[in-house]
N, C-alpha and C positions, 0 to 999 in steps of 0.2 A: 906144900900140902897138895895133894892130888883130891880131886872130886868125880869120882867115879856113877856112869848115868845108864839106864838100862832103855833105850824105846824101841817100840814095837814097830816093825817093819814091813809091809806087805808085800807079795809077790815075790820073793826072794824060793829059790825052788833047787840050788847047786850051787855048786863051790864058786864057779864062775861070779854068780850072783852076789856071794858074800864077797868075793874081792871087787868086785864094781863098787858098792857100798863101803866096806872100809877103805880103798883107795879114794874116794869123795871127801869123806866125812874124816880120814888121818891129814887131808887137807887145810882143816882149819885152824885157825891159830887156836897155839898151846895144848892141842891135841896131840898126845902121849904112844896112847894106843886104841886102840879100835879090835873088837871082835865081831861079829858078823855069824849067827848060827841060823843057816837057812831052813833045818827041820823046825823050828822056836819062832822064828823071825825076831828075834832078840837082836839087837846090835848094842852090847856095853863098850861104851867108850870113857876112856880116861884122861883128865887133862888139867891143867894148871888153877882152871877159874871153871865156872857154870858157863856153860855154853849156852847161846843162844837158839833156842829151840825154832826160831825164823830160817838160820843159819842153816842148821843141821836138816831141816826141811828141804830147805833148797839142795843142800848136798846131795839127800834121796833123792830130788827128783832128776837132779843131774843122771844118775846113775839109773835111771829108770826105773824106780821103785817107789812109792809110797809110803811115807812117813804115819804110822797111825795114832800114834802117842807115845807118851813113855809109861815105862811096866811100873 
């Protein structure tokens, strides 16, 4: 069973940007797939279990962007 998760992402502005963030956050464990829409800032990610929203935080910030919640 897949549990598919939508959070909103700040500063994301180009393609560039979405792959900084799904290469992060397709990082974590049991994570499927990652999208990343910089016009939105939407980033739906797909993966085996409910991620950890501490996690997925940290993975934005790796990648330079700002975690603002989920949609």
């Amino acid at each position: 069973m897949s549990i598919s998760a939508t959070y909103k992402v700040s500063g994301m502005s180009c393609g560039h940007c979405e792959g900084a963030v799904s290469g992060e956050i397709s990082e974590l464990p049991g994570v499927s797939s990652v999208k990343a829409v910089a016009s939105t800032g939407e980033v739906t990610v797909i993966s085996e279990a409910a991620l950890d929203e501490t996690a997925v935080r940290a993975a934005v910030d790796e990648a330079g962007f700002e975690l603002v919640g989920t949609v």
